[in-house]
C-alpha positions as CSV (number, residue, x, y, z in Angstrom):
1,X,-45.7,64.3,31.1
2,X,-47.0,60.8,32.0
3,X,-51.0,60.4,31.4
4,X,-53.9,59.4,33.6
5,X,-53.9,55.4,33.6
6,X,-58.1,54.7,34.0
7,X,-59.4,51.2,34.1
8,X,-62.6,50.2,32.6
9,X,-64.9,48.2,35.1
10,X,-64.4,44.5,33.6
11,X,-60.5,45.5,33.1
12,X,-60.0,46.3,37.1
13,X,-62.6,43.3,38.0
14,X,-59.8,41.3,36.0
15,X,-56.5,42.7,37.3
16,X,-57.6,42.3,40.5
17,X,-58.7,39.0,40.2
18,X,-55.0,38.4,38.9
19,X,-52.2,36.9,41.2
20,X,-49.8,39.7,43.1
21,X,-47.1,39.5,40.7
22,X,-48.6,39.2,37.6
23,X,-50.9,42.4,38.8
24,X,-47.6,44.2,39.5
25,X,-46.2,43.4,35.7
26,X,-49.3,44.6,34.3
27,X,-49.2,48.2,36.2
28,X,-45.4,48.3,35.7
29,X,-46.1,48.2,31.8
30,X,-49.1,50.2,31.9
31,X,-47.2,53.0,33.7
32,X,-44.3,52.7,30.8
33,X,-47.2,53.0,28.7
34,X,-48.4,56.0,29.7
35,X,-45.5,58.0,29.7
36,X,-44.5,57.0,26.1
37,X,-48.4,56.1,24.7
38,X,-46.5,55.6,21.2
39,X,-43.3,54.1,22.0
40,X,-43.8,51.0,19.2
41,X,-41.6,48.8,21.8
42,X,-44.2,48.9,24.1
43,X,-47.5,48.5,22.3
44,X,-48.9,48.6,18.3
45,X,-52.2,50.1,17.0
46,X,-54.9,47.6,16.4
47,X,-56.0,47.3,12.4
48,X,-59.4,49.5,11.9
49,X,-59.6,50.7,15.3
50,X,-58.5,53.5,17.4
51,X,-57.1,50.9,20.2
52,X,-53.4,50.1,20.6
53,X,-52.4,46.4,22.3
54,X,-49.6,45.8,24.3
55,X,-48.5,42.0,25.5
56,X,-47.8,41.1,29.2
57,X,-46.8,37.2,28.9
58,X,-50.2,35.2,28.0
59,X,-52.3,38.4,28.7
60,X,-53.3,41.2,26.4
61,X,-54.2,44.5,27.4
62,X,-56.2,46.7,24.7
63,X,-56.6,50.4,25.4
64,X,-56.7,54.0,24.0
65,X,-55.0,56.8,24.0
66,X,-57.0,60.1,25.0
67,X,-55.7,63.5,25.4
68,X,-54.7,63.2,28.7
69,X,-55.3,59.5,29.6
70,X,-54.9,56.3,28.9
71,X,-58.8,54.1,28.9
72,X,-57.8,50.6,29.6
73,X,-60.6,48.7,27.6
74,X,-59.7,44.8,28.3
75,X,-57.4,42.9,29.9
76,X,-57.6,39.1,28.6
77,X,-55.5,36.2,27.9
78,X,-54.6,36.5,24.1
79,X,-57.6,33.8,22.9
80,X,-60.3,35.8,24.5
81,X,-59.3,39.5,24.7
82,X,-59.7,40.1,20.7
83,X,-63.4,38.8,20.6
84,X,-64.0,41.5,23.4
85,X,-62.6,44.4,20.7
């Protein structure tokens, strides 16, 4: 069973801003994501948080794991995404 992908309101703003491809990469991954949330190929938990990161090229998506979804939090390029968390 494959979770609920939800996007916080700065993450869409950013995907969206995004070029086409690099916007289809991200919700490739974040659909893999979501229907193995703890698959350590595809993301690793964050030190002293509940948040798990996952690497798309230069861009970093940090989200967490719910129940039945998956919260995307921030979507960044590696320098700036951290300082968001």
């Amino acid at each position: 069973m494959a979770l609920k992908v939800q996007l916080a309101g700065t993450a869409f703003k950013y995907l969206n801003s995004l070029d086409k491809p690099t916007r289809a990469r991200i919700r490739d991954k974040l659909e893999a994501i979501a229907k193995a949330p703890e698959d350590p190929r595809l993301s690793y938990p964050l030190s002293a948080s509940t948040k798990r990161s996952t690497r798309i090229g230069p861009y970093r998506v940090l989200f967490e794991i719910d129940e039945e979804t998956l919260f995307v939090a921030h979507i960044a390029p590696r320098g700036q995404v951290y300082r968001k968390a």
